[in-house]
MARVEX-708499 format. One record per residue: residue in one letter; x, z, y of N, C-alpha, C, O in turn. Coordinates in steps of 0.05 Angstrom, whole numbers, plus 5000, padded with zeros to 4 digits. Atoms other than C-alpha are relative to their C-alpha. Example, Ala and Ser with C-alpha at 12.3 -4.5 7.8 and 13.67 -1.06 7.14 Angstrom:
2
A501850004976524651564910501850005024503950135024;S498449994976527351434979498550145022499550185044;
***
This chain:
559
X497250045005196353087020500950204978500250434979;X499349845029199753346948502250135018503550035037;X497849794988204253996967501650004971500949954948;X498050005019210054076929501650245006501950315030;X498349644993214554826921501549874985500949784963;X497449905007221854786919501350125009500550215030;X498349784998227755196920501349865015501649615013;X498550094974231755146984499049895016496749825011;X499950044982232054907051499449625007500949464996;X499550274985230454187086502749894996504749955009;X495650204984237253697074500450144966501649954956;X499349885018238254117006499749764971497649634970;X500450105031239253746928497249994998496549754998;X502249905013232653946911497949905016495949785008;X502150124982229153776974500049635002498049505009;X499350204995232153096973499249954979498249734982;X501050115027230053006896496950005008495749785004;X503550044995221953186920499849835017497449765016;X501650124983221452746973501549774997501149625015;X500250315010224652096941498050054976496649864973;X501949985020220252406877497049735016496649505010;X502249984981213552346935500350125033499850325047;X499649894975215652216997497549985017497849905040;X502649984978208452277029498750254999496950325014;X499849665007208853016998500150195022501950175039;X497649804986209453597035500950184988500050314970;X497749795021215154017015499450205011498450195034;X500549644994214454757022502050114986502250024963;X497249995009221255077005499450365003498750515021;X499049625012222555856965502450004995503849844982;X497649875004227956256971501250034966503650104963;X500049865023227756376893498549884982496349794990;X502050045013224856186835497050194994494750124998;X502249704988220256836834498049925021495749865017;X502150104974216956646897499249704996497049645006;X501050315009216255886875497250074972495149974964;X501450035029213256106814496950225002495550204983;X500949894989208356616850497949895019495549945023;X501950294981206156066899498349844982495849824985;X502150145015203755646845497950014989495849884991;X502249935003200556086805497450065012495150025004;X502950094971196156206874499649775008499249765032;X501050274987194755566887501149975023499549845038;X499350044972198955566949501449655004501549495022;X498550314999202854896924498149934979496650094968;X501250125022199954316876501649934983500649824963;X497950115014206154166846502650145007503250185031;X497149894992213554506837501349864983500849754962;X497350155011219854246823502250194993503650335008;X497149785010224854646782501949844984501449634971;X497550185000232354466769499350184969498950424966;X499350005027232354436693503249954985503550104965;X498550025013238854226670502249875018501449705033;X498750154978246054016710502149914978502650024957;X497750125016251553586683502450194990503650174969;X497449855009257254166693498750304990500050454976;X501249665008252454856683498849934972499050084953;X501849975030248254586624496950115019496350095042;X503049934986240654906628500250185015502250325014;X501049904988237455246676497550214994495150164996;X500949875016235455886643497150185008495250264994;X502149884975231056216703497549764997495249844994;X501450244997227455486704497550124969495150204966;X502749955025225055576627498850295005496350295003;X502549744997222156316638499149915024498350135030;X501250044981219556066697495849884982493649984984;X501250215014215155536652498850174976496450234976;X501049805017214655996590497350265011495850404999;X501549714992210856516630497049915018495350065028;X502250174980205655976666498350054977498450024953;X502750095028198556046644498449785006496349734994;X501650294999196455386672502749875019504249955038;X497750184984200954826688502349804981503749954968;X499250225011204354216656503549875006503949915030;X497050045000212053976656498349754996497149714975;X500750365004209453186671502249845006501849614999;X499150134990214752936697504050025003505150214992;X497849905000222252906713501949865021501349625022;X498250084986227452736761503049985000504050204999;X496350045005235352526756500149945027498849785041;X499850014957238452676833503150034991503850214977;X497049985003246452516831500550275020499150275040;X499749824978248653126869502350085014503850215000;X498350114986253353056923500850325022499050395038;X499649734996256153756948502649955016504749855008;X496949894977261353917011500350165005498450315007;X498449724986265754457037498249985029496649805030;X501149944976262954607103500350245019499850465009;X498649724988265555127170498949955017498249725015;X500549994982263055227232501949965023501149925046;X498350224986269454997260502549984984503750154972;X498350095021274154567228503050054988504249954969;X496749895004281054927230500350244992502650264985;X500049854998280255507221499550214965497550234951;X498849955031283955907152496650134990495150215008;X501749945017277956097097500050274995501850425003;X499049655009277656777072497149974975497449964951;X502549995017269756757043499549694992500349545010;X501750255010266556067005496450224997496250454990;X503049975007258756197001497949764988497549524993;X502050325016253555806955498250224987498550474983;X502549945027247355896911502050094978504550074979;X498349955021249756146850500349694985502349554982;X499450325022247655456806503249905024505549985018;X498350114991252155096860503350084999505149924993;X497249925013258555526853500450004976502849994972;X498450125023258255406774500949745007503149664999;X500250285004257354726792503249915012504349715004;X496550044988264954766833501650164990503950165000;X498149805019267955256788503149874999505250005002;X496950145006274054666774501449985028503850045031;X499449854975274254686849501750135017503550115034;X499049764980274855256868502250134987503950235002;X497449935004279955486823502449854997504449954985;X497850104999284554966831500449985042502649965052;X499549954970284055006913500150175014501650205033;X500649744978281055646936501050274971499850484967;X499049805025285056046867498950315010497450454996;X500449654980284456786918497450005014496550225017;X500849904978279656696962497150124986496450084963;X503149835017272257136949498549855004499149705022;X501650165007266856786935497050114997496250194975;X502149904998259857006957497249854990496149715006;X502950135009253056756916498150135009498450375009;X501649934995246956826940497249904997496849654995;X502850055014239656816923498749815024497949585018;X501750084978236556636992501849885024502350015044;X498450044986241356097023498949905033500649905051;X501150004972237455957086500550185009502550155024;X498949764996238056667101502950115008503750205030;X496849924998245556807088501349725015503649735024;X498450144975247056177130499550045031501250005048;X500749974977243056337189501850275008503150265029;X498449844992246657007189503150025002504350195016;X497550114985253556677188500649885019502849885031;X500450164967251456237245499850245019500950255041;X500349844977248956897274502450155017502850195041;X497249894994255657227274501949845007503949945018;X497950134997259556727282502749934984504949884993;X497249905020264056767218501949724999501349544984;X499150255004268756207226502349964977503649754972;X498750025024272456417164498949974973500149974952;X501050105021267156267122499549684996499649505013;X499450194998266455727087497849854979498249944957;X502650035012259655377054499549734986500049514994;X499950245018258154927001496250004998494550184995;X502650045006251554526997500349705004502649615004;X500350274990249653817013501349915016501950105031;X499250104971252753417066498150005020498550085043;X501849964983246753367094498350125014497750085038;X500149794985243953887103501850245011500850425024;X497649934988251254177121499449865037499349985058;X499750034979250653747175497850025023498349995047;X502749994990243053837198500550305018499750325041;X499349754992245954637208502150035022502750245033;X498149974983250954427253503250044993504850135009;X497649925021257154487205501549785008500749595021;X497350155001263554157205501049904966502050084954;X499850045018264553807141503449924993504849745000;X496749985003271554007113501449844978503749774979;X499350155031271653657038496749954996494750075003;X502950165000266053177018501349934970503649874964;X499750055024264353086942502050104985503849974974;X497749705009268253756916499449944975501549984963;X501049905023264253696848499449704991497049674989;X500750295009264052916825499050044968499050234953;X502550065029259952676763497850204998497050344979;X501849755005255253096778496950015009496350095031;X503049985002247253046765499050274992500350454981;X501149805003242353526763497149944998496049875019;X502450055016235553446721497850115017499050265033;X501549864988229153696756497550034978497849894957;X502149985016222853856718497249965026497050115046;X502750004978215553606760498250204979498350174955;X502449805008210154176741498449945021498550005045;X503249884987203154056756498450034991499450204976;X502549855011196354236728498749814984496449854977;X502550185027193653686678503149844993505049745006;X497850145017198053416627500849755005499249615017;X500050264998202252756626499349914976499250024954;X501950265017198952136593502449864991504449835006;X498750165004202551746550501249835001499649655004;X498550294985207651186564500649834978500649584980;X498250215021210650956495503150074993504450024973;X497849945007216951236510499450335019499050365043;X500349774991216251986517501150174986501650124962;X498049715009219952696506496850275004495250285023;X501049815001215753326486500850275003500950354980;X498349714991218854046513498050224982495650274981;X502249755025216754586461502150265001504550254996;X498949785008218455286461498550234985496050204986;X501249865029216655876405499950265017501150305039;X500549794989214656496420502750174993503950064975;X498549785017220257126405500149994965498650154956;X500049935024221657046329501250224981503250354988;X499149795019222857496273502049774979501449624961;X498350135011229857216257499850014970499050194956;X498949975038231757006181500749735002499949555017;X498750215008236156546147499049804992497049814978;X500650274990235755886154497049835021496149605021;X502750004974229755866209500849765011499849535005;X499050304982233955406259499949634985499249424995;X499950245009235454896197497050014989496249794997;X502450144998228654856179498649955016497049775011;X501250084989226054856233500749645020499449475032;X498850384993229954146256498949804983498049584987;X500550185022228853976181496749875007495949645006;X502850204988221653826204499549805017497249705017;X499350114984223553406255501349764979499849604970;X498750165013228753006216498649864984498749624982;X500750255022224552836159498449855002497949694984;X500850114997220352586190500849715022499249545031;X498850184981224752156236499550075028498849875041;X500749824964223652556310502850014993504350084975;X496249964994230052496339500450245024499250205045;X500149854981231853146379502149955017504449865012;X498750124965233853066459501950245000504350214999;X499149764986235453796473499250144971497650084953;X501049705018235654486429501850285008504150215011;X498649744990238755186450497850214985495550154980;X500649765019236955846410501050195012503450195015;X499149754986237656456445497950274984495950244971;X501149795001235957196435498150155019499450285035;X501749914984229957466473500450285020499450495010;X498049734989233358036523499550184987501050324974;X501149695016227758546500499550024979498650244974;X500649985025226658436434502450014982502750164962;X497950145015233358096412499549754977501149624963;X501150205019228457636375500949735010501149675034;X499850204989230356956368497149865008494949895000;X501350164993227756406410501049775005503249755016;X499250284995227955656412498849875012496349905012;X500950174980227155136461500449714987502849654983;X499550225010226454466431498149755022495949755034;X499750264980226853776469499949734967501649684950;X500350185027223653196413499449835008498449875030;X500550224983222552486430496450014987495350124968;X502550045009215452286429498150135016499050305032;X501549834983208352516461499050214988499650214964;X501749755003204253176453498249844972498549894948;X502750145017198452716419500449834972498749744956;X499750235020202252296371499950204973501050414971;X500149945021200352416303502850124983502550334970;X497949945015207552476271501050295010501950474996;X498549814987209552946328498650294992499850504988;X501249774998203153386319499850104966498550294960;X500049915025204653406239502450175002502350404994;X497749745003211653746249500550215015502550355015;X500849704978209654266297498050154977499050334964;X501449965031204154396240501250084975500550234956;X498249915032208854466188501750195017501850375000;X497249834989214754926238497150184999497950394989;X500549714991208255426251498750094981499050334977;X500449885027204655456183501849974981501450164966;X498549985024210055296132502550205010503250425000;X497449844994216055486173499950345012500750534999;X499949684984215256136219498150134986498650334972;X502149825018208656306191497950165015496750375010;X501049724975205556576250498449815022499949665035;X500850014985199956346294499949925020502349985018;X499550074977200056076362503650055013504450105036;X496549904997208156196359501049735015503049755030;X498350134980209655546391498349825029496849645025;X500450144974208155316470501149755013503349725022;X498550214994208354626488499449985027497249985037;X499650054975211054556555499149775024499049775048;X500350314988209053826568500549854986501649914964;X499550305014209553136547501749795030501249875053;X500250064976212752646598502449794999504349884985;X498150155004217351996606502150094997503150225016;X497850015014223252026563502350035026501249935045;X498449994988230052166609501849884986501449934962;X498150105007235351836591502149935025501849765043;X497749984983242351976627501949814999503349755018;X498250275005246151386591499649745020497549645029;X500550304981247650776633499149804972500649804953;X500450185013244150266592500149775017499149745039;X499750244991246249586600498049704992498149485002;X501850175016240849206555497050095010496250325013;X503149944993233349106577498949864976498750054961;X500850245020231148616526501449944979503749874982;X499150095013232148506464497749744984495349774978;X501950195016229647806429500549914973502949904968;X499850025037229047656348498749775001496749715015;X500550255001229146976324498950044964500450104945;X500349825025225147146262498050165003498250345019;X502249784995218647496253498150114976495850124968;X501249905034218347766189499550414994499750565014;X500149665004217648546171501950135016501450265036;X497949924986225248676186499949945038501250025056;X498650144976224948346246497750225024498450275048;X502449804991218048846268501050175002501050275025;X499449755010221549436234502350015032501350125052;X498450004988227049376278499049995028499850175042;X500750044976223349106344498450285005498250335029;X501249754995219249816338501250245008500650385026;X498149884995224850206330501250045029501050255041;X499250044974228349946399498149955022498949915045;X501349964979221949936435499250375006498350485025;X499849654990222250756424501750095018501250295031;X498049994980228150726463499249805018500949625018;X500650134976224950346521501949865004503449895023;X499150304997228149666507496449855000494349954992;X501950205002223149086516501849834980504249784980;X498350165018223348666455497549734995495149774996;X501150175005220747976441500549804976502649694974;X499050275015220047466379498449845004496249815015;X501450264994219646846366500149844972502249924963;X499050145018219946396306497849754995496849665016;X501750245010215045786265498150155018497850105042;X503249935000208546186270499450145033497450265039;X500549894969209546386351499549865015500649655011;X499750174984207746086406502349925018503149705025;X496950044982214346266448501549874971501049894947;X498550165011219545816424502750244998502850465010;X497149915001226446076408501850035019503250235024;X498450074990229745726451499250055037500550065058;X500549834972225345956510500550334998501350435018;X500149725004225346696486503350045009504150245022;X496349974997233746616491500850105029502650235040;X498450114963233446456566499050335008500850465018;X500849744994229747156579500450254990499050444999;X498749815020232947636535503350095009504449945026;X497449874997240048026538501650064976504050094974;X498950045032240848066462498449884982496149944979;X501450165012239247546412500950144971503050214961;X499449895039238247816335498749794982496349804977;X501250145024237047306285499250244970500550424960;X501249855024233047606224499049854983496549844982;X501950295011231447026180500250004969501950174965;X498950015016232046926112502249874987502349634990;X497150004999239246916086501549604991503449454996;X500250315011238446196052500449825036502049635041;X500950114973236546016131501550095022501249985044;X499049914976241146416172502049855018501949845043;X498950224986246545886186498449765009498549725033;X501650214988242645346200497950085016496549905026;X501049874980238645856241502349965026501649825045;X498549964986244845966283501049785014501849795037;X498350184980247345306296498049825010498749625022;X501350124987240345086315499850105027499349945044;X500249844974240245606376501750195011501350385026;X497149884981247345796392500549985021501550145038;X498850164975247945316439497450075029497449965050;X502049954980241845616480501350295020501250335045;X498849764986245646316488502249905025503649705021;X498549944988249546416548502350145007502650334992;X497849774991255946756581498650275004496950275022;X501449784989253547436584498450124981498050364983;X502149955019249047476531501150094976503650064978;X499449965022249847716459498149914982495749874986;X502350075025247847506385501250194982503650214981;X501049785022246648046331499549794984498349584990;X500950275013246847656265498850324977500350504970;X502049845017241648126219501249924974499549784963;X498750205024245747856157502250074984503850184998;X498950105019249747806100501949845003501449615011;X497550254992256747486107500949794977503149674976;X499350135024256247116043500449744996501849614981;X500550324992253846446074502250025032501749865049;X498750064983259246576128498650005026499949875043;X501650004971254446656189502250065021502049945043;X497549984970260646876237500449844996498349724999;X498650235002264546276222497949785022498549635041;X501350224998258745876234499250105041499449925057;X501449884981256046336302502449995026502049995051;X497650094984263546226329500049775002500749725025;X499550144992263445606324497249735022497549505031;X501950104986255945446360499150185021496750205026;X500549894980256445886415502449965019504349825013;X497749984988260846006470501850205011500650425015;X497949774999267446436488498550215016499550415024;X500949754974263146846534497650174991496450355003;X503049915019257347016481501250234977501950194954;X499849855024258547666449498750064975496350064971;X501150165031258047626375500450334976502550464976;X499449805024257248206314498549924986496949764994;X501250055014254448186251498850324981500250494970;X501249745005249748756228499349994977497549824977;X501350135024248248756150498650385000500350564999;X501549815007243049386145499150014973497649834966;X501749965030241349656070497850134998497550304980;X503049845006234849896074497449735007498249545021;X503050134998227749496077498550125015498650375017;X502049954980222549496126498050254996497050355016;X500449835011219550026079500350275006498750455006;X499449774985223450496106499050215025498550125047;X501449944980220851006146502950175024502850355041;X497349864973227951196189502249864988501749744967;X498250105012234850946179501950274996504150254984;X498449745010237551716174501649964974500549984952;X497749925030243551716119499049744990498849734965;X499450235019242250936108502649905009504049995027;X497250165004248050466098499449675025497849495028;X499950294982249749956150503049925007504450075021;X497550144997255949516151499949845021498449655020;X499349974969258249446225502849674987505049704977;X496750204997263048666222500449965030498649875044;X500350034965264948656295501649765002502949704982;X496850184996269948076322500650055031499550215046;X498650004978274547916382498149955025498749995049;X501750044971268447736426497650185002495850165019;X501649764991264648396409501150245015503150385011;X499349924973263648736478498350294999498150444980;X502049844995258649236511497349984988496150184981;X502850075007252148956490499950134973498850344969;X500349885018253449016420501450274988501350314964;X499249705002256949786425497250045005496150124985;X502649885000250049926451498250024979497250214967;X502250025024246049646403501850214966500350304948;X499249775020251150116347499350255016498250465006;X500249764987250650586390496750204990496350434983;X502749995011242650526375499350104974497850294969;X499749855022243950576307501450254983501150324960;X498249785011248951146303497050195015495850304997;X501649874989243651496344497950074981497250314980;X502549985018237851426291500750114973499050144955;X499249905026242151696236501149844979501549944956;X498750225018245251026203503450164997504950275014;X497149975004251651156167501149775001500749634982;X498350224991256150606198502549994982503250184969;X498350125017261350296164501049795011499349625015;X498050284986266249736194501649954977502450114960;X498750285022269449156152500149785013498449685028;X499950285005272548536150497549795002495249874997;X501450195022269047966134500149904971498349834956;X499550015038271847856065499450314986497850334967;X501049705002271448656060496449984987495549984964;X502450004994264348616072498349874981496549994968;X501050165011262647956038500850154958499350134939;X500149995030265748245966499350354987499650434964;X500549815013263448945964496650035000495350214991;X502150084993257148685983497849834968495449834963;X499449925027258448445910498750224976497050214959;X500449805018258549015877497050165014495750284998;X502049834998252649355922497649895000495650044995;X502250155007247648845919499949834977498649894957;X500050225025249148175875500650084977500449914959;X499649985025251048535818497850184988496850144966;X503149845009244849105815498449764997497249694977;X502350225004240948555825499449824975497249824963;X498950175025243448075770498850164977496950114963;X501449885022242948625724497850154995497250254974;X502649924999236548885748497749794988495949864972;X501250195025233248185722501049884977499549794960;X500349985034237348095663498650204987497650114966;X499749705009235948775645495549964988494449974966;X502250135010227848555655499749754977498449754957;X500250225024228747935617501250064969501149894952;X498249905028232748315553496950164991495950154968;X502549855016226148765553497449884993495750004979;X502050224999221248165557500749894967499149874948;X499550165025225347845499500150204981499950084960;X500850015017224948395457497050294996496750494982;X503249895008217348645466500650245003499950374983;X498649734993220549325495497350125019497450095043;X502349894980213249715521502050155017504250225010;X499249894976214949995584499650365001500850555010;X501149645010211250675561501650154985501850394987;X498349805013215850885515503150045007504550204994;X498149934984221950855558500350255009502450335000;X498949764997221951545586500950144974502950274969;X499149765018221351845524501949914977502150034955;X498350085015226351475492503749995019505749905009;X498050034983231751525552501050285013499450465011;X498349714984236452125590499249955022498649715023;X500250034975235052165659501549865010500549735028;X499250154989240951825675500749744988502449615000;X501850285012238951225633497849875009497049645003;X502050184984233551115678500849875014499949645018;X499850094972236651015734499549705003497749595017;X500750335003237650255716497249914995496249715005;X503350045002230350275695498950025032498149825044;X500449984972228850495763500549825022498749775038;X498450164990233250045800498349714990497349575006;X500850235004230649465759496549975009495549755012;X502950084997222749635774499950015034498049915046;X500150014962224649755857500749624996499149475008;X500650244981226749025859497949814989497849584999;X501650155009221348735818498050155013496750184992;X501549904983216849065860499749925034497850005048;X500050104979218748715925499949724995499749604974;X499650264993219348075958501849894975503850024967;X497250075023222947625897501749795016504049765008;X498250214992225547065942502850265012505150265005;X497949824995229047695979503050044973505149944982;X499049995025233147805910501249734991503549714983;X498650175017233447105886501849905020503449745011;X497250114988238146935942502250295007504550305015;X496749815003242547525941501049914989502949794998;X498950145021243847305881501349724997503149654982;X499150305000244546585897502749905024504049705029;X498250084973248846635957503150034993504250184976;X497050065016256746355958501350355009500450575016;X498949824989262646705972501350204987501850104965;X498849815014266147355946498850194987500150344972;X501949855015260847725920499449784967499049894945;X499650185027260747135862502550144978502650194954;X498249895027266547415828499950224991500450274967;X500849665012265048155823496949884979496950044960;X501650075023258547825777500949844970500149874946;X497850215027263447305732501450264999501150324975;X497449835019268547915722498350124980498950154957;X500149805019263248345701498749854975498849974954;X500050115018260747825658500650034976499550114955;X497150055022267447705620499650234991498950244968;X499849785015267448435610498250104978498650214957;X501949975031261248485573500449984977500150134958;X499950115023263048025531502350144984502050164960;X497949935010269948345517498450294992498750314968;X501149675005266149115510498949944971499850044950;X501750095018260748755466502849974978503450164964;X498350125023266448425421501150274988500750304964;X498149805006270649125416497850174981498550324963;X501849745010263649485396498849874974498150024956;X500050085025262349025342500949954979500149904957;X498049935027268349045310500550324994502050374975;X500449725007267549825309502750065007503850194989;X497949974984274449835360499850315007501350335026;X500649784991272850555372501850085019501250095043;X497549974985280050745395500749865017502049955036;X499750184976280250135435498850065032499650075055;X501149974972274550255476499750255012498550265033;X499449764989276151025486502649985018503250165034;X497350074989282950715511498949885033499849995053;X501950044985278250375561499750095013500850085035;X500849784977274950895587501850165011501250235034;X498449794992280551345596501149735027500849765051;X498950144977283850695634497550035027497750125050;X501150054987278750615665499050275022498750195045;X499949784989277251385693502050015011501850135032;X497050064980284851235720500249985018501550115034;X500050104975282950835769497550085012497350025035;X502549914983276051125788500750225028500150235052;X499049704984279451815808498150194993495750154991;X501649825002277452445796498150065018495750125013;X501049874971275452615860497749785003495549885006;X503150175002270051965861498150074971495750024969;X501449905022268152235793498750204997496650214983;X502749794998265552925807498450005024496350125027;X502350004982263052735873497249804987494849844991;X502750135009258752175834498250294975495850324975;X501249785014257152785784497950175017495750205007;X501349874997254353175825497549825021495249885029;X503650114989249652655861498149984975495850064974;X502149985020247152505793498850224985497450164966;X501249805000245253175784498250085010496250185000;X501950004980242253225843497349794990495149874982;X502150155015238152615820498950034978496749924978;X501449905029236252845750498750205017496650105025;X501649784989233553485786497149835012494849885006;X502450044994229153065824497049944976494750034972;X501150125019227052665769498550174975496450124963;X500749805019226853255725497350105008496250234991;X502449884994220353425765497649795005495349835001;X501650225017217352775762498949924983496749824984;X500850065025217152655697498450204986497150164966;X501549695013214153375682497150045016495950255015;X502950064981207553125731499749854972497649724967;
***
């Protein structure tokens, strides 16, 4: 039989978290973390349970030196226990004078106690088995004891106020002796040895994390009592073993700190997650790159995701019936007539995600082949499957009157991963959509076809251009470098993005005309109008990105 060491008594939070953990366990219960942590290292238990983190205290600071100071032993595991806390007297009438608790438990009623018991003293204690048996011994009937109900009432107590401390969870950590194994959806607990503080440590050391897309759970930075050296505790999604994870631990201890065996990983071990999620399933009608990129993404967050399209065997219209959110991902030529072939399959209850472009009107069309009970958004993401994170990309959020919970989650998803969100209209959407795609685009293959027509080598472009003369060079070789159907229907698609390409047209032609009659004054009249309406303020903020960008470039070109 697996033994298990926790803190407290039979009937207690903690005892009640180990034995729904493994109820065929036996529990063995310390006064203290000290003596828990003492037991283990002797082999007296096979497994301990320490309270890591509570909804109203935050962490559990005794817990991590507990863990820090182990020379064998594994954080595999984890437990979420709602925790349910009552007043409690040995008889029920009788005026208060003392409250008694663990210490965690009196932060945990802090709002409490000073809005009920404002005067009265308030005794914490290390070893509450102990200090209750000796209020039973005496007989104190003016004290007054906070713990469980249940084990309140196992002691013989009078339960005076039930559920003093609402919303209130409390995290556990399982420690035992061989590491956890992988699941797919997993959290890694890392902490560093004492560092020799300096500026900017903390931001690089995240920055390794970030760039490579590790999303961090937890982080706290503290000073080491005896040293004053900092130390950090970092909480990163992902396992011990995964390649990405074990490159940015690699880079925080040789590039960043600089120092040797400086960081201790605590464990590996299924992901926690405190959010109520309402979505199990997500299904994609569509099984192209995007439609992968994206189903990988939300299977890191322990969604189940399924597609379906031509080349699958599941059908569409079966994949619908088993799913909780439907995302079409199709190409844009295809997305309405995607929609109104398998609207009618969604349900009350259900949601559709339209992966899309409002140019061909896909809401219009998604309102009118579903039903009032089918929540509906439309998600246009700017980035390519290419991408290796959506950190600081662009995503235009169209919501309507019948987007609910489902699809808050799924933004939710994406505000989480680092997308810069953006809400619009549908005309909003559809005409700036305009200017950020159909018009780069347009002039990204004229721009090719002007250099085709006149025999323009490609080689002598740098050294005939400013850095920020490339850019359009640049811009024009990224989309001739991808998918071209992608491109040739940006381009082709109706709607409001058509006239931001005809204005700028006309203007050519009017710039062109002014520059060949040698209008000089005209078209300095121009620009100045035209800086009018930009604003200053959009004018040195674009200044200084293209600075930023020549710098890069500036080191490019010098390889």
């Amino acid at each position: 039989m697996t033994t298990i060491g926790i803190i407290g008594p039979q009937g207690s939070n903690t005892w009640q978290a180990a034995h729904g953990y493994r109820p065929e366990a036996e529990l063995i219960s310390f006064p203290h973390h000290t003596a828990l942590a003492r037991a283990f290292a002797e082999h007296e238990v096979e497994m301990m349970i320490l309270p890591v983190y509570n909804t109203r205290m935050g962490g559990v600071l005794k817990s991590f030196q507990v863990m820090e100071r182990m020379r064998e032993g594994y954080w595999l595991d984890n437990i979420v226990q709602p925790i349910h806390l009552s007043l409690g007297t040995l008889n029920g009438s009788d005026q208060l004078k003392v409250i008694m608790a663990t210490v965690q438990v009196m932060h945990q009623c802090e709002d409490y106690l000073t809005e009920s018991y404002p005067d009265i003293s308030l005794l914490t204690v290390t070893n509450f088995a102990e200090a209750l048996a000796e209020i039973k011994a005496a007989n104190r009937l003016d004290y007054g004891v906070i713990e469980a109900e249940a084990l309140l009432k196992e002691q013989g107590l009078n339960i005076r106020e039930r559920e003093i401390a609402p919303h209130n969870k409390t995290r556990y950590a399982v420690i035992g002796r061989s590491p956890g194994e992988a699941t797919g959806y997993d959290a890694t607990s890392i902490l560093t040895v004492p560092l020799k503080d300096r500026v900017g440590m903390l931001f690089d050391t995240l920055g390794a994390f970030t760039q490579r897309g590790i999303n961090i759970l937890d982080m706290r930075a503290e000073s080491d009592a005896k040293t004053q050296e900092l130390q950090i505790f970092i909480e990163a999604e992902g396992h011990y073993r995964d390649k990405i994870l074990i490159e940015a631990l690699e880079s925080i201890e040789h590039d960043i700190v600089q120092e040797n065996d400086c960081l201790k990983i605590l464990g590996s071990y299924p992901r926690v997650d405190m959010r109520i999620k309402r979505i199990k399933t997500f299904g994609f009608i569509g099984t192209g790159d995007m439609s992968t990129w994206f189903a990988g993404k939300l299977e890191s967050e322990g969604y189940e995701t399924l597609l379906a399209g031509r080349s699958t065997a599941l059908r569409p219209e079966e994949m619908i019936a088993r799913v909780d959110v439907v995302l079409i991902c199709v190409p844009i030529s295809f997305t309405s007539a995607t929609i109104a072939r398998y609207g009618k399959f969604l349900k009350d209850g259900q949601a559709l995600i339209l992966l899309a472009g409002e140019a061909e009107a896909p809401l219009q069309t998604a309102m009118e082949h579903t039903s009032a009970g089918v929540e509906l958004m439309l998600v246009h993401n700017l980035w390519g499957p290419a991408a290796l994170t959506m950190k600081d990309k662009n995503a235009s959020v169209v919501r309507t009157p019948r987007s609910g919970a489902l699809c808050s989650e799924f933004e939710a998803f994406l505000y989480k991963h680092g997308a810069a969100i953006y809400h619009d209209s549908p005309q909003k959407h559809d005409l700036l959509m305009g200017v950020g795609q159909k018009l780069p685009t347009t002039i990204s293959v004229a721009l090719a076809m002007a250099l085709a027509d006149n025999n323009i080598k490609m080689a002598d472009i740098p050294s005939h251009a400013t850095l920020t003369s490339l850019y359009s060079i640049l811009a024009m070789a990224r989309v001739h470098n991808q998918n071209p159907r992608t491109y040739a229907e940006i381009m082709s698609t109706k709607g409001e993005g058509r006239k931001i390409v005809r204005s700028f047209a006309e203007n050519i032609l009017k710039i062109m005309e002014m520059a060949e009659k040698e209008e000089i004054d005209n078209l300095c009249d121009q620009i100045d109008r035209s800086r009018t309406y930009l604003t200053r303020d959009f004018l040195d903020a674009s200044m200084k990105q293209s600075l930023a960008v020549d710098k890069v470039l500036g080191k490019l070109t010098k390889r």
